[in-house]
N, C-alpha and C positions, 0 to 999 in steps of 0.2 A: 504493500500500500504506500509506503513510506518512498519505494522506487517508484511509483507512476506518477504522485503527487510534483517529486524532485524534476521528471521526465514533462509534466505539463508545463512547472515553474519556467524551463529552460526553453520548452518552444514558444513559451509565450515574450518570455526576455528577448529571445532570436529577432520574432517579428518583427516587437517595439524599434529593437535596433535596426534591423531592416528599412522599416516605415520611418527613422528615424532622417537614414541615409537617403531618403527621397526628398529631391528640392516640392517644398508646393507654395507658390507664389501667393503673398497679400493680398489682399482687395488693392488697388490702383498703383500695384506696382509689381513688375515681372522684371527679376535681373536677366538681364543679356550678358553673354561671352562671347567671345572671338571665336568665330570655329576654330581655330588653328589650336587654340587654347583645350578643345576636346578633341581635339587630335583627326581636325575635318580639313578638307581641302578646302581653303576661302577662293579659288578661285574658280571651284565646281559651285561651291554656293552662290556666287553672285552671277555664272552663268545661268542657275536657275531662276535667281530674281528675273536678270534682263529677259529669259524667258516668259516667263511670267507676266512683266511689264510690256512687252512687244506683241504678247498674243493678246490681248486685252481685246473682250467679247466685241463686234461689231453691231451686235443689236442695240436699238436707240436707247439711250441712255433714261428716256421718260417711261415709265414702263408702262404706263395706258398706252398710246402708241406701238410699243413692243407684244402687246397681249392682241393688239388688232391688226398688226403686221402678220403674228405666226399665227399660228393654230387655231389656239384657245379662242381668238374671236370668232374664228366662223361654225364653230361650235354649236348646236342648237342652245337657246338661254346662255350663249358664251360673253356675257357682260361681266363685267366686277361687280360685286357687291357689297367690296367691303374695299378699305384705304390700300393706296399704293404711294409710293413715290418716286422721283428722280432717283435715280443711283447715283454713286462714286467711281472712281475709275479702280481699275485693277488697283486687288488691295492684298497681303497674305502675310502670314506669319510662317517661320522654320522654328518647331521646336523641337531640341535635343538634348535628351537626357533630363529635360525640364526646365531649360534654359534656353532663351532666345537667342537662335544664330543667326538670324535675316529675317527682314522683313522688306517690303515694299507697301507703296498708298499709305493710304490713312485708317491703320486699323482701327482708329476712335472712333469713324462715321459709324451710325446707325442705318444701317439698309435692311431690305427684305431680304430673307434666309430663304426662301419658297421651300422646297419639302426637306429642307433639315428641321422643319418644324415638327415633322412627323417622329423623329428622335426623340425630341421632348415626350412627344403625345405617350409614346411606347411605355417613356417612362415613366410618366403617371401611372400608368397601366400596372405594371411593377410595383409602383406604391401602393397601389390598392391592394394589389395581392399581399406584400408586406405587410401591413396596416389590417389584413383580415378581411377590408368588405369584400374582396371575388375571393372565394375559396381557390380556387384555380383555372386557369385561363382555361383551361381545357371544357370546363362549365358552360355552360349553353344560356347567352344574354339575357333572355328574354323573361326567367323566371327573378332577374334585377333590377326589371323597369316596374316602374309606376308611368300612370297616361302621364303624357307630356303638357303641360299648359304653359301655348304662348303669348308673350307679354305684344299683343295688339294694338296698338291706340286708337287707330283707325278704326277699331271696333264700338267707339265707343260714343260716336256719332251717326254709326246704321242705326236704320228705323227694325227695334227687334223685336218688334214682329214681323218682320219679312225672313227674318233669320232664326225663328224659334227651333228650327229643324238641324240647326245646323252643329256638328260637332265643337264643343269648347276644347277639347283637346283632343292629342294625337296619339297612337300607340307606332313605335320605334318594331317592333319584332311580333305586330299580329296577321301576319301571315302565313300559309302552312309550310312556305319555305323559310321563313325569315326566322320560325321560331325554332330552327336545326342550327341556327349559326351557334359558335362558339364565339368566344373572347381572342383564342387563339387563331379562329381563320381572318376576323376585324383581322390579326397583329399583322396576318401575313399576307394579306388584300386577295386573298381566296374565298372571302364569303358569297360571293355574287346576290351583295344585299340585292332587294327587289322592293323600290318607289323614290318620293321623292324627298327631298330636304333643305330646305330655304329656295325656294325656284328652282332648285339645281336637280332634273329625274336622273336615276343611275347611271340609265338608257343616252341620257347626252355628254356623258362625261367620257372623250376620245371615242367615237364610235366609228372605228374604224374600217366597220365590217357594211358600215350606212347604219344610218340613224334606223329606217326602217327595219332590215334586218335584225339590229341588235335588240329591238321592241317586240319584237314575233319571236325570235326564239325561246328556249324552255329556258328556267334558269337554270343552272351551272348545281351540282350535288357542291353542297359547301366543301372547301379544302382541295377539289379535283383541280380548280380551273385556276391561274395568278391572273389576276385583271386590275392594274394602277389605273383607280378608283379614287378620286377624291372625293364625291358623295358620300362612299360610303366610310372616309380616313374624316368625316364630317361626321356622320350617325357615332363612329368610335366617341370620337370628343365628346358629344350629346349624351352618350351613353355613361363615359365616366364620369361625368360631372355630377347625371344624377345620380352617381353611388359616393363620392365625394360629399354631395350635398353644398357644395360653395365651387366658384371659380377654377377652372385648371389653374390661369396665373398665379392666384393665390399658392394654390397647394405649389405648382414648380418652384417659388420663390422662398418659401420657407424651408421645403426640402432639401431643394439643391442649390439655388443660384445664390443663395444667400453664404450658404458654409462650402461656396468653392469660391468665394471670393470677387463675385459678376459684380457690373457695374451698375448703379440706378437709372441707366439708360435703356435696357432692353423693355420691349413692350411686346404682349403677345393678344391678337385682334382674331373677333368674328367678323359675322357681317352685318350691317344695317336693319335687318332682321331674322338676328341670328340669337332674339333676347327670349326669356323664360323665364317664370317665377315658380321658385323653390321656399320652400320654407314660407313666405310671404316675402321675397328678397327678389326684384329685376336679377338676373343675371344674365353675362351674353355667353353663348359660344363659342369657342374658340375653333378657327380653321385649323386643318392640319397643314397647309402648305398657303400657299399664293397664287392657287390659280386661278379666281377669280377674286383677288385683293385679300388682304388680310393676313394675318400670320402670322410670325416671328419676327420682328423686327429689332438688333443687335449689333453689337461691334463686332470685327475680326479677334477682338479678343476676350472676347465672352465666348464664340466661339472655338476658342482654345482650349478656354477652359473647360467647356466640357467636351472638347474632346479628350484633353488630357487625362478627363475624369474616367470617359471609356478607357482610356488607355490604361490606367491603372486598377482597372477591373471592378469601377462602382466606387473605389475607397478613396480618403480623401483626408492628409495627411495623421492616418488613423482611423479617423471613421469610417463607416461601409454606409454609404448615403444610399446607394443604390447595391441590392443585393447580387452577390457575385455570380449566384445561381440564375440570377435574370440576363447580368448580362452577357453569358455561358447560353441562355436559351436564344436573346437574340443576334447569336451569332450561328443560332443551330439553321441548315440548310432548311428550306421550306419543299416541301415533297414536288410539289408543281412547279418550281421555280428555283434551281438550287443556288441561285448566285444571291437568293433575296432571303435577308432572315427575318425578325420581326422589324417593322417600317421602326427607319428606315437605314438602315443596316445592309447594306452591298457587301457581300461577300467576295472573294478572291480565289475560291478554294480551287478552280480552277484555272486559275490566272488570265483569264479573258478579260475581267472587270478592267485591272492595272496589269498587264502582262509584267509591267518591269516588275511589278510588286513581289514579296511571297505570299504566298499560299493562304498565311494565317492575318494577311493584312485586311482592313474593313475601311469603308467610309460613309460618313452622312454624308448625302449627297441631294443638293435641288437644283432646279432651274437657276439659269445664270452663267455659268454654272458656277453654285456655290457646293464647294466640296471641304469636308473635314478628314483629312487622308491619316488613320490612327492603324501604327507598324508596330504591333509589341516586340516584336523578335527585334526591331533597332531602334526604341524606343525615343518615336519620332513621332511628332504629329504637323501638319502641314494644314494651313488654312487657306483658302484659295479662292479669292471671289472676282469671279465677272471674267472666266478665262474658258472657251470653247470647250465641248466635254471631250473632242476630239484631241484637244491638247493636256489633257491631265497626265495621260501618261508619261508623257516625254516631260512634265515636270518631276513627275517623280523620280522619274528614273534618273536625272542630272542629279537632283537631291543625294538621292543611292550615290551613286559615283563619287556624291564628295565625301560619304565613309570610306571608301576604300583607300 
């Protein structure tokens, strides 16, 4: 007894000291080294920046404009619905070993993150399960909702008696398909939810196969089909919040953003009627991404920090903010999709994603392209905004090259 006690004592002294040896930067202050000083090529490094800096996105820099240029406008219901704004120019950080080897732009600016938002969302998700209210993702949503009641104004000047018939609220998973989804198909955009949610039906979000088509066929057996979905990376948000009971921002800031050290500039938006009352309390919903406004909106160095935070397996100079087991799951391959773990989590395993990369590399990744490129095997994280998605690899791989 007297040996096992001794044998716990010591692996737990180990850790401390371990966790001790790891740099974790202050709120509004990140030490920089000289790569040369970690034993990096400075002048592989700054060919990465000039990379970096030279490919710099050519889409317009206003992003209303940008959203009616590409795709997403001609979209069925393809309007924003929620805040956008102007960008910055190419902006990124190099962190190594925990300490900043380069940067380029202005990492201060606040910009849209588009689906590194969905990184956050996951983790909420994870918090809940922590915290007890979903027993396990693998649990099926629909026996966690209460009817939805949304906060209308406009409701409140009809003449109701024209409307005595009409629904006060909405049900999120009452359909015979909707009520098979799990927690874990939402993580992994294999639910092929079925309706609609703020203006936005399923059916018009990328429908690549035609709008028509994608309306007429059967839905998809949950977890069979991967479909990047933000309707339904929408219904997720909706659905956590009411088992949350308050805000996602709330909860991401006291959880995470607060004890990694982010700065009071991030903000994270639904859409203009994206509101609900809980408790007796308006609250709005939170998008998962930017594809029709709304979001994430942060510095390059909030986004460091959590990716740093991924990077070191949820812990956070000591603490385990985010369970290690969670984020072990979403880096686990998704059956229909192996390169995608829980949103939004791009896996590498088989070096397609970042060919230069290894195997065991991951990144948040959204439109823009905004990428958080986190390499445990060289304990590297890379933040990267507004640079073509065609061009990530060839930054990473000059990155690479200045370890060697």
């Amino acid at each position: 007894m007297k040996t096992s006690i001794i044998a716990l004592l010591s692996c737990f002294l180990i850790f401390h000291e371990l966790s001790a040896q790891i740099y974790y930067p202050s709120k509004g202050d990140w030490e920089s080294k000289s790569p040369e000083s970690l034993g990096l090529n400075p002048s592989k490094i700054q060919e990465a920046i000039n990379y970096a800096v030279e490919h710099e996105s050519q889409e317009d820099p206003n992003l209303k404009i940008a959203h009616y240029e590409g795709g997403f406008g001609r979209e069925p219901f393809g309007y924003p619905i929620g805040p956008m704004k102007i960008r910055g120019a190419a902006t990124g950080l190099i962190i190594y070993k925990g300490y900043v080897v380069g940067q380029w732009g202005d990492p201060n600016r606040v910009d849209l993150t588009f689906s590194v938002a969905k990184s956050f969302l996951s983790t909420t998700a994870g918090l809940a399960v922590q915290e007890g209210l979903i027993n396990s993702e693998k649990d099926l949503v629909y026996p966690y909702m209460a009817p939805i009641y949304p906060f209308e104004p406009a409701k409140l000047i009809v003449n109701k008696a024209d409307h005595f018939e009409d629904e006060d609220t909405f049900e999120l998973f009452d359909t015979e398909h909707n009520r098979t989804i799990t927690w874990d198909h939402l993580l992994r955009q294999t639910s092929d939810w079925e309706g609609s949610l703020w203006g936005k039906p399923d059916w018009a979000d990328r429908p690549r196969e035609g709008a028509k088509e994608k309306r007429a066929r059967p839905q998809n057996a949950p977890g069979s089909v991967y479909e990047y979905n933000d309707t339904r990376v929408n219904v997720l948000a909706l659905a956590l919040m009411n088992v949350w009971r308050k805000p996602l921002p709330v909860v991401l800031k006291s959880k995470i953003m607060d004890p990694i050290g982010a700065s009071d500039t991030w903000r994270w938006t639904g859409y203009e009627n994206s509101f609900v009352i809980i408790d007796g309390q308006i609250m709005q919903s939170v998008s998962g991404g930017s594809h029709w406004g709304g979001g994430m909106m942060l510095s390059a160095w909030d986004q460091a920090r959590f990716g740093y935070l991924t990077l070191n397996d949820g812990n956070w100079n000591g603490e385990q903010l985010i369970p290690k087991t969670w984020i072990e799951k979403s880096k686990t391959p998704t059956p229909a999709n192996p390169g995608y773990g829980f949103m939004n989590y791009f896996l590498n395993k088989d070096q397609e994603f970042i060919p230069a990369a290894p195997k065991t590399a991951f990144a948040h990744i959204g439109a823009g392209t905004n990428m958080i490129y986190v390499d445990q095997e060289n304990e590297l994280v890379i933040v990267a905004r507004w640079i073509p998605n065609g061009d990530k690899n060839e930054l990473v791989r000059l990155v690479l090259e200045s370890l060697k």
